[in-house]
LODREN-230752 format. One record per atom (N, C-alpha, C): residue in three letters; x, y, z. Coordinates in steps of 0.02 Angstrom, whole numbers, padded with zeros to 5 digits, always signed. Layout:
residues N
ALAXYZ
...
//
This chain:
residues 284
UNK+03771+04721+04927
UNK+03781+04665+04973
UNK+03714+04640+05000
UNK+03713+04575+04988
UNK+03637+04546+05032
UNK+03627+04547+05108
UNK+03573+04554+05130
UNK+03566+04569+05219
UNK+03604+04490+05243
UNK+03632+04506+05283
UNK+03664+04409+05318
UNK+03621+04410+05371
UNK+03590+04441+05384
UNK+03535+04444+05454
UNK+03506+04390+05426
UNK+03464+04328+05481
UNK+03427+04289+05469
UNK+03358+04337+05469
UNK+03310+04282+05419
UNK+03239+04324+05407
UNK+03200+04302+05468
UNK+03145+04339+05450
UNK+03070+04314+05508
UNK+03077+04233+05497
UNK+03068+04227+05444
UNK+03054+04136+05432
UNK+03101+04113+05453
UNK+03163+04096+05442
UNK+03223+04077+05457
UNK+03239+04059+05551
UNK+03218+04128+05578
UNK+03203+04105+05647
UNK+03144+04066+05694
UNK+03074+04079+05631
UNK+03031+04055+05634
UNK+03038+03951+05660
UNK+03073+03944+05595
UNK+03096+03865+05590
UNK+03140+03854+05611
UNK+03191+03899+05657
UNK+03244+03870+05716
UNK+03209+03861+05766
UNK+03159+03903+05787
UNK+03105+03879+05847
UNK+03070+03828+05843
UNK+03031+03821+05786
UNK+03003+03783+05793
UNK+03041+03713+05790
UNK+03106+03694+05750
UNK+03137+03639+05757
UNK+03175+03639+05851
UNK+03194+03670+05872
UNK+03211+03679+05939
UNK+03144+03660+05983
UNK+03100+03664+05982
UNK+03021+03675+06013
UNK+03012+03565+05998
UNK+03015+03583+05928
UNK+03004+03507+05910
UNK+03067+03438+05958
UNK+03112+03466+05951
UNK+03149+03425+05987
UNK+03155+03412+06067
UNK+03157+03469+06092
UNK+03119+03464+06152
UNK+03077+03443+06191
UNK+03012+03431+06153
UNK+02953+03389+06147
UNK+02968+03342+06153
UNK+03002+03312+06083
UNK+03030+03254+06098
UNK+03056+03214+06145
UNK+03126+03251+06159
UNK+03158+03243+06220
UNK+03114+03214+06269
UNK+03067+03266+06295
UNK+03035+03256+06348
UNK+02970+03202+06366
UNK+02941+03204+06268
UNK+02897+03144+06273
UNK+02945+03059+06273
UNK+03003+03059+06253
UNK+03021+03000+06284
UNK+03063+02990+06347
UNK+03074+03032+06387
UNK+03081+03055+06446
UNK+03010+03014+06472
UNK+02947+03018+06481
UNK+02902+03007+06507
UNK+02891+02966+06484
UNK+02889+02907+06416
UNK+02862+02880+06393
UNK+02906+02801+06415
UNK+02976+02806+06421
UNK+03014+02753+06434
UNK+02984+02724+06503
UNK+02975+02741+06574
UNK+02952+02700+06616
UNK+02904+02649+06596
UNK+02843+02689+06549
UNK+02782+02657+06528
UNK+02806+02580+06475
UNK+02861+02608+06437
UNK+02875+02565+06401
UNK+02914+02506+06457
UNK+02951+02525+06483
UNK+02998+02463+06547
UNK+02945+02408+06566
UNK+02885+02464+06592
UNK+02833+02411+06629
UNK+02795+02351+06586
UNK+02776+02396+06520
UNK+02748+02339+06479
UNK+02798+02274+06467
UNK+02850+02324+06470
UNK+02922+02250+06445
UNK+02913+02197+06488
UNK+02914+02234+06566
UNK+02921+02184+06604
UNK+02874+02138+06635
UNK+02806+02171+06602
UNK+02740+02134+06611
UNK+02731+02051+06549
UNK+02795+02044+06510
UNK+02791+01996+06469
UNK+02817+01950+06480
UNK+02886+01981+06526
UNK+02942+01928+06555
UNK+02926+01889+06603
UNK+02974+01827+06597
UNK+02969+01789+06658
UNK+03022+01803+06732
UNK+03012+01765+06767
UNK+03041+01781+06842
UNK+03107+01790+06825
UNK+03137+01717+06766
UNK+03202+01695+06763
UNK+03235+01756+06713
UNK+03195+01786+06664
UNK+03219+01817+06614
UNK+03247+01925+06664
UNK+03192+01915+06687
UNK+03171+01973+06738
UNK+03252+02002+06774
UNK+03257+01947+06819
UNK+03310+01906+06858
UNK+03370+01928+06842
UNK+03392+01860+06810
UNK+03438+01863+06776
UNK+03459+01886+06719
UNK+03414+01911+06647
UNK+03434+01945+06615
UNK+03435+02012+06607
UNK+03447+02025+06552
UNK+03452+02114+06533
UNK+03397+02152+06555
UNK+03388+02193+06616
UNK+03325+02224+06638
UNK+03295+02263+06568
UNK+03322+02292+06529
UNK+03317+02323+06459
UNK+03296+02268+06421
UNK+03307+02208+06401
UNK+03294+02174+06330
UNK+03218+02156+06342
UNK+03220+02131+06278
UNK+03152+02112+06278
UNK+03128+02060+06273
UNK+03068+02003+06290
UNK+03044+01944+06317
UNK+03076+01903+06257
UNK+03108+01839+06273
UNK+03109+01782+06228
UNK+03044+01772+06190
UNK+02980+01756+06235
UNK+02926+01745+06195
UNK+02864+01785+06238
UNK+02837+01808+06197
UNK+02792+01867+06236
UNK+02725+01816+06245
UNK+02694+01824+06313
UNK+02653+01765+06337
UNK+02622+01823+06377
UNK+02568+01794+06383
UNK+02497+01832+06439
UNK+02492+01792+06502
UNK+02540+01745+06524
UNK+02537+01694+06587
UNK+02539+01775+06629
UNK+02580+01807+06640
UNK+02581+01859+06698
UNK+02492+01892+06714
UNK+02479+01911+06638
UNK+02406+01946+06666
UNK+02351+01882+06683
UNK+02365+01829+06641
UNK+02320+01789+06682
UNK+02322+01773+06762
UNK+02374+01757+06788
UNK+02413+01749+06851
UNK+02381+01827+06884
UNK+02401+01856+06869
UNK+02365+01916+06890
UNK+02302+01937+06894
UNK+02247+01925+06875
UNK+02182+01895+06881
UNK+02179+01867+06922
UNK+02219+01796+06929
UNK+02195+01766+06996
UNK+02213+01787+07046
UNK+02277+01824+07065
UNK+02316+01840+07105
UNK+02269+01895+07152
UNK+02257+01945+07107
UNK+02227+01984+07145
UNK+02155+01999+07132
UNK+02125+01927+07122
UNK+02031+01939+07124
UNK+02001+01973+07072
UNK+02042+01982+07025
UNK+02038+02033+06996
UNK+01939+02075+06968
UNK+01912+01996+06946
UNK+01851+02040+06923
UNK+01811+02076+06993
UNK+01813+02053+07048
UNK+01800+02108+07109
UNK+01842+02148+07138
UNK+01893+02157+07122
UNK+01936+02229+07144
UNK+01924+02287+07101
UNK+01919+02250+07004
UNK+01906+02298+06958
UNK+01843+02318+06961
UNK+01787+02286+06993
UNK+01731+02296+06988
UNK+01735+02350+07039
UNK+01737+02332+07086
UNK+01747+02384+07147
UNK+01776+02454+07129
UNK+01821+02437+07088
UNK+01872+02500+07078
UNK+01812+02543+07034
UNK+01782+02524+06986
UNK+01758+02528+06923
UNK+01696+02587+06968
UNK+01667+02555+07014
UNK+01583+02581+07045
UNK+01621+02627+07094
UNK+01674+02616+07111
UNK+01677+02697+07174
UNK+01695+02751+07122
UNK+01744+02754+07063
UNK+01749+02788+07019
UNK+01708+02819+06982
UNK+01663+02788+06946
UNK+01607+02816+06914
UNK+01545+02863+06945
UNK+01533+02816+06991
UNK+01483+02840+07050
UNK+01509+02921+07070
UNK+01574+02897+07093
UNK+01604+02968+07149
UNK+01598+03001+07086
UNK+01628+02993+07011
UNK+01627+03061+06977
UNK+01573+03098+06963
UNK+01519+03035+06935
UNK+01466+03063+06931
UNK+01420+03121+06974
UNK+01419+03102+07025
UNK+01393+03143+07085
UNK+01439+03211+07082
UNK+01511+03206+07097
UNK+01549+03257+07107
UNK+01508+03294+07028
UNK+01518+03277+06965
UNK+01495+03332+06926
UNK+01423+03373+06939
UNK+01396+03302+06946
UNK+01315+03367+06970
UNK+01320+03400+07044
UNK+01350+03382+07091
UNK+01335+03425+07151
UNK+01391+03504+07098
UNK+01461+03501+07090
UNK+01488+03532+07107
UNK+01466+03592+07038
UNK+01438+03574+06988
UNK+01407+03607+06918
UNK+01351+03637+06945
UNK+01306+03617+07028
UNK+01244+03654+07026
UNK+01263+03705+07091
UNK+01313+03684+07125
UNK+01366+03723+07165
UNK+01413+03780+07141
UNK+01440+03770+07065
UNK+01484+03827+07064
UNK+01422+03867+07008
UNK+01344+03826+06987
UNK+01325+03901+06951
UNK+01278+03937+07025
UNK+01288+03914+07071
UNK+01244+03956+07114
UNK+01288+04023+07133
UNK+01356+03992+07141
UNK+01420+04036+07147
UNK+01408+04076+07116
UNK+01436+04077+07036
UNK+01437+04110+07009
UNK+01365+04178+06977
UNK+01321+04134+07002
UNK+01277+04184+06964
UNK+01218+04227+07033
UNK+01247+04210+07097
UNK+01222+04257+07156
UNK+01262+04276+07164
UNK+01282+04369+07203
UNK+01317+04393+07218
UNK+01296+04392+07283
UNK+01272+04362+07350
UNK+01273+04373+07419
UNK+01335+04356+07455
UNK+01319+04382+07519
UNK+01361+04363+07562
UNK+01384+04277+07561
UNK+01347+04257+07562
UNK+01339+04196+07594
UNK+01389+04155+07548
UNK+01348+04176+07466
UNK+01383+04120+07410
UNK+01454+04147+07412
UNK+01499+04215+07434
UNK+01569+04242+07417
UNK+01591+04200+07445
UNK+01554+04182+07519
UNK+01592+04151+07580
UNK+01594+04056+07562
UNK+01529+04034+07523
UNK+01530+03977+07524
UNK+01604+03974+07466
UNK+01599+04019+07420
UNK+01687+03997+07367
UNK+01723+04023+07417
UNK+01759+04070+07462
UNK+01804+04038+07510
UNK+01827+03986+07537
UNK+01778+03963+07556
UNK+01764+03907+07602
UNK+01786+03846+07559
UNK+01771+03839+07507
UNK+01798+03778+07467
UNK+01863+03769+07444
UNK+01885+03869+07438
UNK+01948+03850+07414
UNK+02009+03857+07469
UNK+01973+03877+07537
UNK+02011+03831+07599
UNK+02028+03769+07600
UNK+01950+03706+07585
UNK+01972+03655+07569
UNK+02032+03613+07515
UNK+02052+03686+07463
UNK+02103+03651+07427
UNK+02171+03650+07465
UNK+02189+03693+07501
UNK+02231+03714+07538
UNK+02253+03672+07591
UNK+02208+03648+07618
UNK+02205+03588+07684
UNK+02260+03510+07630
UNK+02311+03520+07666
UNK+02336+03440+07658
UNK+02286+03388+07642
UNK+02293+03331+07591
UNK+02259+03287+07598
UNK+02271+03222+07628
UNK+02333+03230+07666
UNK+02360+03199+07718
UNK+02296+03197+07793
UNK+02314+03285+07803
UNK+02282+03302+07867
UNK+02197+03270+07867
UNK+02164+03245+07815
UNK+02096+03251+07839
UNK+02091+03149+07854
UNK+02118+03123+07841
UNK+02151+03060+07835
UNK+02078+03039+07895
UNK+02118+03073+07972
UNK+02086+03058+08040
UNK+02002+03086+08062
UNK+01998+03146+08027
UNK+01929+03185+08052
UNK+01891+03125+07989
UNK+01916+03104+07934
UNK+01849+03072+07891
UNK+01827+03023+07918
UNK+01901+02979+07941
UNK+01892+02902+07953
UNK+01855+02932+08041
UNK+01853+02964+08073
UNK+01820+02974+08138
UNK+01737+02972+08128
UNK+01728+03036+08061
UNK+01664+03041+08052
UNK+01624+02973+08021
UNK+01682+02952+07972
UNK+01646+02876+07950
UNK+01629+02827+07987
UNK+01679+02823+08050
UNK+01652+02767+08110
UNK+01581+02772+08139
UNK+01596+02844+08155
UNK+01523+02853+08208
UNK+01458+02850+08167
UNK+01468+02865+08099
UNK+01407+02856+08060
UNK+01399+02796+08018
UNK+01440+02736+08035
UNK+01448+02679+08020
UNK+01441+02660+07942
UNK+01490+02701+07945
UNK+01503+02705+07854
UNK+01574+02682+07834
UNK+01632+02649+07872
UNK+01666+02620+07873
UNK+01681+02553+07835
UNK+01702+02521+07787
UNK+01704+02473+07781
UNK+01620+02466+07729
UNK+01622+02515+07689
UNK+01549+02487+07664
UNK+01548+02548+07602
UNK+01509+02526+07540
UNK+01526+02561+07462
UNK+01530+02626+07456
UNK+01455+02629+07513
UNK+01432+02709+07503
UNK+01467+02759+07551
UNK+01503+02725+07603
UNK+01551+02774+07636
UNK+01622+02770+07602
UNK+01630+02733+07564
UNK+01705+02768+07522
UNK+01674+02798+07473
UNK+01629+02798+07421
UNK+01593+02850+07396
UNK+01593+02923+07412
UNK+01569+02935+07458
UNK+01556+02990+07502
UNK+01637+03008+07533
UNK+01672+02975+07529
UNK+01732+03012+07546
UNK+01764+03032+07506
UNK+01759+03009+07431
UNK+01792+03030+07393
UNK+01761+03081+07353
UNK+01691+03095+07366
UNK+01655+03161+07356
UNK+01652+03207+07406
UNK+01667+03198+07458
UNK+01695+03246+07514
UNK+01775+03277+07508
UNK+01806+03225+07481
UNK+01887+03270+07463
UNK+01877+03298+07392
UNK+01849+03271+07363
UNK+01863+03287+07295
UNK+01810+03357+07279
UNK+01751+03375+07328
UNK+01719+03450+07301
UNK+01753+03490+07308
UNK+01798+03538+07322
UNK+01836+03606+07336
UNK+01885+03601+07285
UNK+01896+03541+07238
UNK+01939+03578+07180
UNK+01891+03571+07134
UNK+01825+03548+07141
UNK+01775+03536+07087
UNK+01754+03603+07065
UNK+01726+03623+07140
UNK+01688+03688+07162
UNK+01740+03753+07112
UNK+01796+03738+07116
UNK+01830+03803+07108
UNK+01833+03786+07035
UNK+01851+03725+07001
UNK+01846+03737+06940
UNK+01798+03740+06906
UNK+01735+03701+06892
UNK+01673+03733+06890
UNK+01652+03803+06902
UNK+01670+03834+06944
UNK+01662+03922+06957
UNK+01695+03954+06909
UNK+01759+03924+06912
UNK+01819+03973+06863
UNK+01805+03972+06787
UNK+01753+03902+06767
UNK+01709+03900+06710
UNK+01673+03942+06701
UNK+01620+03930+06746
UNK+01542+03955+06728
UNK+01546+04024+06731
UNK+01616+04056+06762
UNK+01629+04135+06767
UNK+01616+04142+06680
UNK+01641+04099+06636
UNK+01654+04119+06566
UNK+01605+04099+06529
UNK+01543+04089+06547
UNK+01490+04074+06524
UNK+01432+04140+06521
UNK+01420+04170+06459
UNK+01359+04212+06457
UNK+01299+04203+06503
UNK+01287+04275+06534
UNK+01232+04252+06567
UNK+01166+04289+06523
UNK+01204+04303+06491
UNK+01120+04318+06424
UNK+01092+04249+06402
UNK+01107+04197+06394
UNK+01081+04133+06372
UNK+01052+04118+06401
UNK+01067+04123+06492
UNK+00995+04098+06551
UNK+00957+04148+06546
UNK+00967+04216+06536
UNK+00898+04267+06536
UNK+00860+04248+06486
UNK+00866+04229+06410
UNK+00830+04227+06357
UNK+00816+04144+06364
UNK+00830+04078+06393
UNK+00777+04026+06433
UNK+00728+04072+06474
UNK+00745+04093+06509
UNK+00711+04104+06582
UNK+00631+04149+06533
UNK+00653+04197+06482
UNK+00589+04231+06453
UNK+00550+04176+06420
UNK+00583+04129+06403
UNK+00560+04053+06338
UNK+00520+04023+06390
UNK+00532+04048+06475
UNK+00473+04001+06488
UNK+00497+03947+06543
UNK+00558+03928+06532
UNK+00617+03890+06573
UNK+00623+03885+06636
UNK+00613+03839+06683
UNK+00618+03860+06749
UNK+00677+03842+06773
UNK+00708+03850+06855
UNK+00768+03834+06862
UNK+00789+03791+06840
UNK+00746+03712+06845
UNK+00776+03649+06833
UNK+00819+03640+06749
UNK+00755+03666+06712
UNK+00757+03664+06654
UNK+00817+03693+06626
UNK+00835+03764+06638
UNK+00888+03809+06640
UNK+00926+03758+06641
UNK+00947+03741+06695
UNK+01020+03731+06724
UNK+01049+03664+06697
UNK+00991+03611+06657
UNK+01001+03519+06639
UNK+01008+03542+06573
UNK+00988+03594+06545
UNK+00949+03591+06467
UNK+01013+03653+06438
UNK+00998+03718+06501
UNK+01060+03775+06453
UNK+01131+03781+06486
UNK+01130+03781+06522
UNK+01192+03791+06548
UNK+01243+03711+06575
UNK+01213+03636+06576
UNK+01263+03589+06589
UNK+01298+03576+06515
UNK+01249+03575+06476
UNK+01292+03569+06400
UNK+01345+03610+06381
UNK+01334+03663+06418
UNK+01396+03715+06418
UNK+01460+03712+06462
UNK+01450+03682+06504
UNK+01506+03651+06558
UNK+01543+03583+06538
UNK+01528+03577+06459
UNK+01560+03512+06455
UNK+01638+03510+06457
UNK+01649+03564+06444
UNK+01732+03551+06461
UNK+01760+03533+06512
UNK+01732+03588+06566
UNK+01719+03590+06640
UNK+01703+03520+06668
UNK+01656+03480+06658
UNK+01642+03413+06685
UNK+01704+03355+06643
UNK+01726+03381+06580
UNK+01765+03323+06574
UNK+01817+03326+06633
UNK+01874+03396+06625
UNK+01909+03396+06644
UNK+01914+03386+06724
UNK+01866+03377+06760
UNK+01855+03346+06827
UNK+01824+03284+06802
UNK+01808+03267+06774
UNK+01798+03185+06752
UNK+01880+03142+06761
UNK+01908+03183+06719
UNK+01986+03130+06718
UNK+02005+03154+06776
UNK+02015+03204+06777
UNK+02062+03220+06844
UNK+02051+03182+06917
UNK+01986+03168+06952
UNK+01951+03170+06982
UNK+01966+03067+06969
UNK+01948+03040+06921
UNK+01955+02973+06890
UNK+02017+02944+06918
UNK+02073+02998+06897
UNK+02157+02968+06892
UNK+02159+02966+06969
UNK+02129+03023+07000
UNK+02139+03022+07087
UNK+02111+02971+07116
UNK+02025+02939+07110
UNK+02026+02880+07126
UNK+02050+02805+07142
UNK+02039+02822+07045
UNK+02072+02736+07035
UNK+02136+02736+07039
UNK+02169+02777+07065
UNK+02235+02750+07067
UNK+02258+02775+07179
UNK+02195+02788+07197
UNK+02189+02813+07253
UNK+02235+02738+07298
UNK+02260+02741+07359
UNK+02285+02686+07389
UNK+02271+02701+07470
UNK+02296+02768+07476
UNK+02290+02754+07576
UNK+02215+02769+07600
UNK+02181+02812+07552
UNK+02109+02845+07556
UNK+02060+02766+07578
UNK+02071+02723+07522
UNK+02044+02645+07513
UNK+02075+02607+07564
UNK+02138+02595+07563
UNK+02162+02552+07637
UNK+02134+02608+07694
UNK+02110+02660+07699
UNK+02097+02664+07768
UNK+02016+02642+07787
UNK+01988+02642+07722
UNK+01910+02650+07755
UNK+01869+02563+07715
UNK+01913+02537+07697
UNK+01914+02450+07688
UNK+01932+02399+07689
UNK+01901+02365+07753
UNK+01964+02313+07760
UNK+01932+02250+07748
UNK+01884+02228+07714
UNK+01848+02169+07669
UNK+01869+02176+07641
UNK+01888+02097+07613
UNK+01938+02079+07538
UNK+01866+02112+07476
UNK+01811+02078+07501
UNK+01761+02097+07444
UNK+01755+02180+07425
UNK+01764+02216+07498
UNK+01769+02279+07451
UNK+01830+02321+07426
UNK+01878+02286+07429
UNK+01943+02304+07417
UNK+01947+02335+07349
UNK+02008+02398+07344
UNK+01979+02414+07268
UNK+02067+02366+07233
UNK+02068+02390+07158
UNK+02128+02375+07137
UNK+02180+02379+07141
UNK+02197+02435+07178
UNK+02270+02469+07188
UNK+02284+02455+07265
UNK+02216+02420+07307
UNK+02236+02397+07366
UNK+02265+02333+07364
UNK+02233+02289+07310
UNK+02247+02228+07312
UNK+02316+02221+07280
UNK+02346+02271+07249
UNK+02412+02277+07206
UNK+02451+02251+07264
UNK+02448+02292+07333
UNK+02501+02302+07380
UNK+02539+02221+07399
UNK+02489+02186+07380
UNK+02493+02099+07416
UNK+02565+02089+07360
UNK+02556+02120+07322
UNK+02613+02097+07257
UNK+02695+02104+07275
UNK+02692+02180+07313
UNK+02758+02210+07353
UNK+02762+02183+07428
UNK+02749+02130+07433
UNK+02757+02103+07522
UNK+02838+02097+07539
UNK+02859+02109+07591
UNK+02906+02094+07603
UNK+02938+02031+07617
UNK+02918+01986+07627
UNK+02928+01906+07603
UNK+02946+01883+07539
UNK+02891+01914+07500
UNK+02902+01907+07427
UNK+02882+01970+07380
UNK+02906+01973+07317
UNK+02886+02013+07269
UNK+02885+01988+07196
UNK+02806+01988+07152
UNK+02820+01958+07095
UNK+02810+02014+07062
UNK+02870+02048+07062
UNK+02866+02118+07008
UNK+02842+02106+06924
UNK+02846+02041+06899
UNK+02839+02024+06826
UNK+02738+02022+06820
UNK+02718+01981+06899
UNK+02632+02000+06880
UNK+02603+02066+06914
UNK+02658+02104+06965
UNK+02616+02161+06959
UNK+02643+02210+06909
UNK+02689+02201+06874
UNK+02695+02239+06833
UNK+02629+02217+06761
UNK+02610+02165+06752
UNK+02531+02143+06737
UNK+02494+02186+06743
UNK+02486+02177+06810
UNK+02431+02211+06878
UNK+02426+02299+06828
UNK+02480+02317+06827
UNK+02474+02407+06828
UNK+02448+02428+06747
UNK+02473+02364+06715
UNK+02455+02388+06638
UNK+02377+02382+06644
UNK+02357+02332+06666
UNK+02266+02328+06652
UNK+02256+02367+06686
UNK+02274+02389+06743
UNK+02227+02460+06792
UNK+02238+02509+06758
UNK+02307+02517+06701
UNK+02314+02578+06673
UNK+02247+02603+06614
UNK+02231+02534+06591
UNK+02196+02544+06534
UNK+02133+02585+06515
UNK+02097+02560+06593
UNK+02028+02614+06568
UNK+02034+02684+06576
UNK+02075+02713+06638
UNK+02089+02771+06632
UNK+02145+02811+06559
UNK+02161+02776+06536
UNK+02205+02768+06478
UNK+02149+02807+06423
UNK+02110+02748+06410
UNK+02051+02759+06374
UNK+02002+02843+06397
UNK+01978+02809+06440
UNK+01952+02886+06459
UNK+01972+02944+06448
UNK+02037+02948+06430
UNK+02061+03012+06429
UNK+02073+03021+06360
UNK+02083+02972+06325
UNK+02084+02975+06221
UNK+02005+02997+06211
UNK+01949+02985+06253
UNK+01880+02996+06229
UNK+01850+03073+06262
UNK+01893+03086+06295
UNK+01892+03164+06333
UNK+01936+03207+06348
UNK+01988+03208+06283
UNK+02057+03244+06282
UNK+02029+03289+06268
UNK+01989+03302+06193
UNK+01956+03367+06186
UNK+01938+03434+06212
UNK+01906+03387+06241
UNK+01838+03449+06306
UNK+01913+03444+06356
UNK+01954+03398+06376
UNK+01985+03408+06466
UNK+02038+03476+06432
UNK+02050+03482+06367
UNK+02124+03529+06356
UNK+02078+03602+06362
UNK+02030+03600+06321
UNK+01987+03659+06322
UNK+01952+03694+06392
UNK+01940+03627+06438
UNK+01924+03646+06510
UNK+01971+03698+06548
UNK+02039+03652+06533
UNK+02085+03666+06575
UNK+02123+03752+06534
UNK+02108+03757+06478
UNK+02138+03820+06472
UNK+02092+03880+06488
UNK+02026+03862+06460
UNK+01970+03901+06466
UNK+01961+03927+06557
UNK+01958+03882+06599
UNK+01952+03882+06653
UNK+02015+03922+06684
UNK+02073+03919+06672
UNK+02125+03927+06692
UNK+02137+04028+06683
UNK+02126+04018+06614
UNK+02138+04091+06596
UNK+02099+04146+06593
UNK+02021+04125+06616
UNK+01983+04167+06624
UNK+01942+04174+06687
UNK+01959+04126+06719
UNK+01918+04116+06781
UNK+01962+04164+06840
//
């Protein structure tokens, strides 16, 4: 009589077809809102309205994103949006890359206590600091101006930098800085030349992360700008949801172009952000 037991393989490819469908499931689970919005970024008021919230545009037209451009200023909101983003990431990677190798590679008092201390800051609501920033931003008249939303968003954003950067550079050889350091290498050199090229996972994956929290940031920006000129994109969205009126067809416009560069960014640093995030995760 032949075994009726299923084989290794046999269960092998029930998992994996079970695994596969699931996926599925779940990637169009997530994927349908994205699709609604584009739909409804084509439609008109009347079609929107009155027709099938599901069907799709009679004639697919760009009047919404143009309208949307004008609507909400767009090349200075995106611009705005564009320079607190880049700026804040940039900085956040070099402070928090020359912050978590000091961490990691002194054992004093001081540095155990400075990684405490940051990963208190993850812990703190990001509700609660809302009042102590916008207090400290007044008195130092940084309110309402580039480099104090800058600085705030590199003030919330170091203590998950700090910790992931640490939870990296924990997994980084420290025989590679001893054999610079004999080559001759001094700190600077070390740290730009051997060890940031090695944190590239590490800096992507606070690149996007850090990116998506910005530009898509809303009460952080309505609290600390109230010039139309420095307004970012997702502030100027809000004019779209007024309670008087709502033109859900151009901000639904509005969300596809804000979606895009962060969209992008993350197809050009999926790589390094999956490798960050496991590397970091499971050994740190």
């Amino acid at each position: 009589m032949k075994d009726e037991t299923p084989s290794k393989s046999e269960n092998s490819l029930l998992q994996r077809i079970v695994s596969q469908v699931f996926i599925t499931i779940a990637a169009l689970f997530f994927l349908t809102p994205i699709l609604i919005v584009i739909n409804y970024s084509f439609k008109t008021k009347k079609e929107l309205y009155l027709g099938n919230p599901l069907s799709l545009p009679k004639n697919f037209s760009f009047n919404n994103y143009i309208t949307a451009i004008k609507k909400l200023n767009m090349v200075t909101t995106f611009t705005n949006t564009f320079l607190y983003t880049a700026i804040s990431v940039i900085l956040l990677a070099l402070l928090c890359g020359a912050t978590a190798w000091a961490i990691a590679r002194c054992n004093q008092k001081f540095f155990k206590f400075s990684y405490v201390y940051f990963l208190i800051g993850i812990l703190i609501p990001y509700q609660a600091l809302f009042l102590p920033i916008y207090i400290v931003g007044f008195k130092m008249g940084l309110t309402n101006t580039r480099i104090g939303v800058i600085l705030m968003y590199i003030a919330t954003g170091m203590s998950f930098g700090v910790f992931l950067m640490t939870s990296f550079m924990n997994t980084v050889p420290l025989e590679i800085e001893e054999a610079a350091r004999i080559d001759g290498c001094n700190i600077y050199k070390t740290y730009f030349s051997i060890v940031m090229p090695l944190l590239k996972p590490a800096i992507a994956t606070l690149t996007i992360m850090q990116s998506f929290v910005i530009w898509n940031d809303y009460l952080m920006a309505s609290l600390f700008v109230s010039s139309k000129q420095l307004k970012t994109l997702t502030v100027a969205m809000q004019a779209l949801f007024s309670q008087q009126t709502s033109d859900y067809t151009t901000a639904m416009a509005a969300i596809v172009i804000s979606v895009l560069p962060i969209a992008v960014l993350f197809i050009f640093l999926q790589k390094y952000f999956i490798k960050g995030m496991t590397v970091g995760a499971v050994k740190g």
